[in-house]
C-alpha positions as CSV (number, residue, x, y, z in Angstrom):
1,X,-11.6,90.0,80.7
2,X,-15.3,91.5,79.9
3,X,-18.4,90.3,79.5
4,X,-20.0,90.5,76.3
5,X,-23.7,91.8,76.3
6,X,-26.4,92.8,74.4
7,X,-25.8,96.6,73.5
8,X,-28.7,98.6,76.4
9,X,-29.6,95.1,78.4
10,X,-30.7,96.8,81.6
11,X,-28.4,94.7,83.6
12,X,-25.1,96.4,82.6
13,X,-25.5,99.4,84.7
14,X,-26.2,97.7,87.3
15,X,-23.3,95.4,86.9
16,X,-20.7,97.9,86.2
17,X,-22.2,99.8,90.0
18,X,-20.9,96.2,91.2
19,X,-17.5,97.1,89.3
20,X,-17.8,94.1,86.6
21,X,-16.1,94.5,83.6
22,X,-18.9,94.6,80.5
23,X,-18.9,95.3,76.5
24,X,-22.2,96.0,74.7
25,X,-20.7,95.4,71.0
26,X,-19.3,98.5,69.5
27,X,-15.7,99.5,68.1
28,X,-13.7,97.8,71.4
29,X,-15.3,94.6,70.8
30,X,-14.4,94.8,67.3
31,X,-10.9,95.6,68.3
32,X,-10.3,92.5,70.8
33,X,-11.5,90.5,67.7
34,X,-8.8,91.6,65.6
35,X,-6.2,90.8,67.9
36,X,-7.5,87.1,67.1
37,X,-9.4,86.8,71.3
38,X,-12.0,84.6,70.4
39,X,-14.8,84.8,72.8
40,X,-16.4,81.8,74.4
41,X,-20.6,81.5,73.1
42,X,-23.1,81.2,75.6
43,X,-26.3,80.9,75.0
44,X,-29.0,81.3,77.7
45,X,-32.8,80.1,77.0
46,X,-34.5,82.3,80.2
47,X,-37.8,80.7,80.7
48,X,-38.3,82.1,83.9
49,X,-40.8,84.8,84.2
50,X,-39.1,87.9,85.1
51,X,-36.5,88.1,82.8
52,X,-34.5,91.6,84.1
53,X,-33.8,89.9,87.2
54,X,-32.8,86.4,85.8
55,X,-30.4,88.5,83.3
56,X,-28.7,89.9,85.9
57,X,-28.4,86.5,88.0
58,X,-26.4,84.9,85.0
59,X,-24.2,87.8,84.0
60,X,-22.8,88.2,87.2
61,X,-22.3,85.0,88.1
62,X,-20.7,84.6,84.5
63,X,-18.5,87.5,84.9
64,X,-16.2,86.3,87.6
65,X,-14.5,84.1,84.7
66,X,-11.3,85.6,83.8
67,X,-11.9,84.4,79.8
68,X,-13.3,86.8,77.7
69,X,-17.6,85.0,76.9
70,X,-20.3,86.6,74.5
71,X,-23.9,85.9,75.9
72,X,-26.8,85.7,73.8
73,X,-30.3,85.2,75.0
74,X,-32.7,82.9,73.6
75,X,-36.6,83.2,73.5
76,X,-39.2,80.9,73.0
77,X,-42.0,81.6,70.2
78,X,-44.6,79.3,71.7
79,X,-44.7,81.7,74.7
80,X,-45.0,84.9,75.5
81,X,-43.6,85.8,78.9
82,X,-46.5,87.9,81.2
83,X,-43.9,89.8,83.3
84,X,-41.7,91.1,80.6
85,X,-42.6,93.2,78.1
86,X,-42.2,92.6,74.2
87,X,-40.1,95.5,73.7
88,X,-37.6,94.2,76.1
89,X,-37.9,90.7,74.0
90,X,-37.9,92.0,70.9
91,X,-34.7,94.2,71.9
92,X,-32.3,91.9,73.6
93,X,-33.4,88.3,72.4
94,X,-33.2,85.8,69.4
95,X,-35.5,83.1,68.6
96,X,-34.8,79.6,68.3
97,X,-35.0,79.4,64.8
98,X,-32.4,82.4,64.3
99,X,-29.7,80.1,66.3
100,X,-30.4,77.1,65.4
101,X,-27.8,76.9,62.3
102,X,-25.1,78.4,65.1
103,X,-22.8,76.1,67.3
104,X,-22.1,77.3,71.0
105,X,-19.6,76.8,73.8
106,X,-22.3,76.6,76.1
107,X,-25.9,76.4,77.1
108,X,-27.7,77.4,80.5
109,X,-31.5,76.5,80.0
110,X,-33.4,77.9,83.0
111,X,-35.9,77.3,85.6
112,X,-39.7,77.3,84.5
113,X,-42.6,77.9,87.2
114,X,-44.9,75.1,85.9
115,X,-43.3,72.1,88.0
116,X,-46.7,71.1,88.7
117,X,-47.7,70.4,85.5
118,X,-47.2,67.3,83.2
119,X,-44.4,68.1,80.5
120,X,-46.8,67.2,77.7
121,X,-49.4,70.1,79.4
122,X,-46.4,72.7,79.3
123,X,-47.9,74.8,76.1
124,X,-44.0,74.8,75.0
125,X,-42.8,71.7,75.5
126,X,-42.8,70.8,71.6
127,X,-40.5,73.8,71.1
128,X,-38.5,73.2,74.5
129,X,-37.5,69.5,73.3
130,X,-36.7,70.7,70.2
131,X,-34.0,72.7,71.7
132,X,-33.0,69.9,74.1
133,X,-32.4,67.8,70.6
134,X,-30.3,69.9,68.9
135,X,-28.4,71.3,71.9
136,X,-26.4,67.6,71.5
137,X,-25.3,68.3,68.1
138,X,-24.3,72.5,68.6
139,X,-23.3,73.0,72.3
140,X,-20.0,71.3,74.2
141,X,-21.6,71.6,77.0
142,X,-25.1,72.5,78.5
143,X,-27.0,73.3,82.2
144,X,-29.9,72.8,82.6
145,X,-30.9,74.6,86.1
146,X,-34.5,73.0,88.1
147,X,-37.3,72.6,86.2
148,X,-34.9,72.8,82.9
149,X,-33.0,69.8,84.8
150,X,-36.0,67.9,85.6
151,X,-37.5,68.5,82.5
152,X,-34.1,67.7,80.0
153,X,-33.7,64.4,82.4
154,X,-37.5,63.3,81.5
155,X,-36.6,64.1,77.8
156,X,-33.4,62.3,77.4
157,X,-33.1,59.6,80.0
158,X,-36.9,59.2,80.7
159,X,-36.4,60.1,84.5
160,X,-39.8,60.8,86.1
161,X,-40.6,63.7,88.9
162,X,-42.4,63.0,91.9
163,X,-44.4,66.1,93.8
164,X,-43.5,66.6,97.1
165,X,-45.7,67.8,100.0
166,X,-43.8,70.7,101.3
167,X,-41.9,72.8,99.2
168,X,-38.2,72.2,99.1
169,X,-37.3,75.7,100.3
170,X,-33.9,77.1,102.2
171,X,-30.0,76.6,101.8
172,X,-29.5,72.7,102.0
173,X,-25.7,71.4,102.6
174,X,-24.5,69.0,99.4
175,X,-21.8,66.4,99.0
176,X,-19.8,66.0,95.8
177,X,-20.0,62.2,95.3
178,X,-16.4,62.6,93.0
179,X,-14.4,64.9,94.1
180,X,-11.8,64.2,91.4
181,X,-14.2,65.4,88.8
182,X,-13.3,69.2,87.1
183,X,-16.5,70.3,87.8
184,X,-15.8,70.2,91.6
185,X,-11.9,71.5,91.7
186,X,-11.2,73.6,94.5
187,X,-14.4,72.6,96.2
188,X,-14.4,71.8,100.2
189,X,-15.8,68.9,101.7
190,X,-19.6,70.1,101.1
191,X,-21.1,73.5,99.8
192,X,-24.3,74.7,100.3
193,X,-27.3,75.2,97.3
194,X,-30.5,77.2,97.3
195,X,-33.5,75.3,96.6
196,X,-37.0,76.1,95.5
197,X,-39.0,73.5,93.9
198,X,-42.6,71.5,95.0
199,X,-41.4,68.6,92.9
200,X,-38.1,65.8,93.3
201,X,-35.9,63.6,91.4
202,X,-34.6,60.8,93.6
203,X,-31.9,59.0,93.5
204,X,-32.7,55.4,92.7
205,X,-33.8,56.6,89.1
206,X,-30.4,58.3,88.6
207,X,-28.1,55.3,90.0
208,X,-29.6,52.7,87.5
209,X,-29.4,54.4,84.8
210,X,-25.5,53.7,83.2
211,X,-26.2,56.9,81.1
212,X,-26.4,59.4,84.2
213,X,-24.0,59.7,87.2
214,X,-25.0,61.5,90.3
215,X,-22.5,63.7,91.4
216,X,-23.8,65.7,94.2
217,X,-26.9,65.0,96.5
218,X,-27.7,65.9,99.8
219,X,-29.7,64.3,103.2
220,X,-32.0,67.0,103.4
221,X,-32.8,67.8,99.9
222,X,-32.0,64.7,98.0
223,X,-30.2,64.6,94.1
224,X,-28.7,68.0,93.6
225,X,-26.3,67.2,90.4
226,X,-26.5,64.8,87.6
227,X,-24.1,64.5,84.9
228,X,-24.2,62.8,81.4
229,X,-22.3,62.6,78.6
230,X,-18.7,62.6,80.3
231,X,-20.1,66.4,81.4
232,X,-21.7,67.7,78.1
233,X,-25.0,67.9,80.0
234,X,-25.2,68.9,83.9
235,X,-28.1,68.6,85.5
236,X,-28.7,70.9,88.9
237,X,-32.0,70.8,90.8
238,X,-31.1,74.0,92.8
239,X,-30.1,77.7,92.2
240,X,-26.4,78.5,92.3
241,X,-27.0,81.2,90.5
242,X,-29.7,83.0,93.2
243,X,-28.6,86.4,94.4
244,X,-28.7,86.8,98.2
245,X,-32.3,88.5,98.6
246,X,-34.3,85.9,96.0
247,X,-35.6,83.4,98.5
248,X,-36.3,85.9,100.9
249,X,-39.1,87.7,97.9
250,X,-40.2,84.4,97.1
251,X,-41.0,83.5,101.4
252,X,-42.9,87.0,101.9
253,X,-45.0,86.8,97.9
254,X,-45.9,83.1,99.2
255,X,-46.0,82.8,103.2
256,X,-49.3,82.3,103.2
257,X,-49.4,79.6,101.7
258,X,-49.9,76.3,103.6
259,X,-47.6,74.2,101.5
260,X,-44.1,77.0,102.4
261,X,-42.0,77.2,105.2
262,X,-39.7,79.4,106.4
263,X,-36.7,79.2,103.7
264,X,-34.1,76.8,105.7
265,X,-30.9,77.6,107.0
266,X,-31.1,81.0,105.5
267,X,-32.1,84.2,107.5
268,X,-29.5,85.0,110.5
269,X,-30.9,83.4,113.5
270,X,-33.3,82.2,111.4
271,X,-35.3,84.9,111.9
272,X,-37.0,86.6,109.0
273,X,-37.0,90.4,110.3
274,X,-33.2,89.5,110.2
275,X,-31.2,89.3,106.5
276,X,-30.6,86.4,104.9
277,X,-26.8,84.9,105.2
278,X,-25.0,84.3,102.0
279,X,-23.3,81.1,101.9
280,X,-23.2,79.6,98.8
281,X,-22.1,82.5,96.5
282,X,-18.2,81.3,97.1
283,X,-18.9,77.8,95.6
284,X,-21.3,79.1,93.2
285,X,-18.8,81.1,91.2
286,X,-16.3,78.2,91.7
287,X,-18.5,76.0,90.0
288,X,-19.3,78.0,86.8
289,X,-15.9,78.7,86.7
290,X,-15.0,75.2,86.5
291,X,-17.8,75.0,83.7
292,X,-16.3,76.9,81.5
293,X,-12.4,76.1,81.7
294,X,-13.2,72.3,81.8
295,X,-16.4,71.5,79.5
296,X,-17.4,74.5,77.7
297,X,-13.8,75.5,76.3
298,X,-12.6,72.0,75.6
């Protein structure tokens, strides 16, 4: 079943090169709806800073659902992004305000680069909580990806983050803690995440609070999934959705910095003159996929 995009987003050519199915509105959209296929709504707040590229993450990791899902993208107005322009803003995103009377299926809120900062300091954060709050009421089921998850855990359970003195940086092995849950159907013993984050959440905050289960974590990089509200809020500290080259842009804009390593476990041989080795994408897809058919369709 197709995608559902905004009519010219930039990532559809791209996506149909990789041979996923899209629609951009028009008269075949129109016709599926006739023949009573209601789409599943997602909506995706993007808060990371280039947003082409985070686009393009999303949809194709969305597209390898065989349900038929309509994805809308939500802006902020109490930012303006610096490495997308307005046009491409103005073209393919709604503000909160223009939602906010709509219910959804489901919710991805995305990473922010300002970890560092206190929440209060982030100039959004009034709008961001917000859309946290209303989220409850008008989605089934919402995930919120690494700062997002940090930042939605701080807002609705009070959970603190702690700065860490290297960044968390690589391809870091996980263990479901329930295996029975939906969420995890089909997984193997452990699956691999990417990381990339100078802040934590750790695990005693999570175990003793009887709101929040922790349902992944790993030795090396600690709490990697939270779940709440019998999974109408996820909570993942990595980046499931990361295409294969993104850690390996982010190691050669920052290796000179004294607080980044080497991405872990990542480049064959680790060697960086070498590509990187994709091992996560598998449980990746598996993972949204069992989003969608178990919470956000429900």
């Amino acid at each position: 079943m197709p995608l559902i995009l905004p009519e010219h987003l930039p990532a559809i050519e791209l996506l149909k090169r990789e041979n996923i199915f899209v629609m951009c509105g028009g008269s075949q959209v129109t016709s599926l709806k006739g023949n009573g296929m209601r789409a599943l709504h997602i909506v995706i707040l993007n808060l990371m800073p280039f947003k082409e590229v985070t686009e393009t993450d999303f949809v194709r990791i969305l597209s390898s659902s065989p349900l038929r899902i309509e994805i809308t993208f939500m802006k902020l107005n109490s930012h303006v992004p610096h490495h997308t322009s307005i046009e491409h803003m103005n073209r393919f995103y709604m503000d909160f305000d223009s939602l906010s009377g709509q219910n959804f299926d489901g919710m991805i809120i995305t990473g922010a680069p300002v970890e560092l900062l206190a929440y209060e300091d982030v100039t959004y954060w009034g709008e961001l909580t917000r859309i946290f709050n209303w989220s409850k009421t008008h989605v089934n089921s919402t995930l919120y990806i690494c700062w997002a998850a940090q930042a939605g855990l701080f807002y609705h359970y009070g959970i603190p983050k702690y700065p860490l003195g290297k960044k968390m940086f690589g391809i870091f092995r996980q263990y479901p803690v329930d295996t029975s849950l939906p969420i995890f159907r089909g997984f193997d013993d452990f699956f691999n995440m990417p990381h990339s984050r100078h802040t934590e959440i750790r695990r005693q905050d999570i175990v003793t609070n009887r709101k929040l289960s922790l349902i992944a974590e790993s030795t090396q990089s600690g709490v990697s999934m939270i779940m709440a509200r019998e999974g109408r809020e996820f909570f993942i500290t990595g980046h499931m959705e990361y295409a294969p080259e993104t850690l390996d842009k982010e190691f050669r804009r920052d290796k000179d910095r004294s607080d980044v390593n080497m991405p872990y476990n990542y480049y064959l041989d680790d060697n960086p003159a070498n590509p990187p080795v994709v091992t996560w994408r598998a449980h990746a897809n598996l993972m949204f996929n069992n989003w969608i058919n178990y919470y956000v369709s429900r």
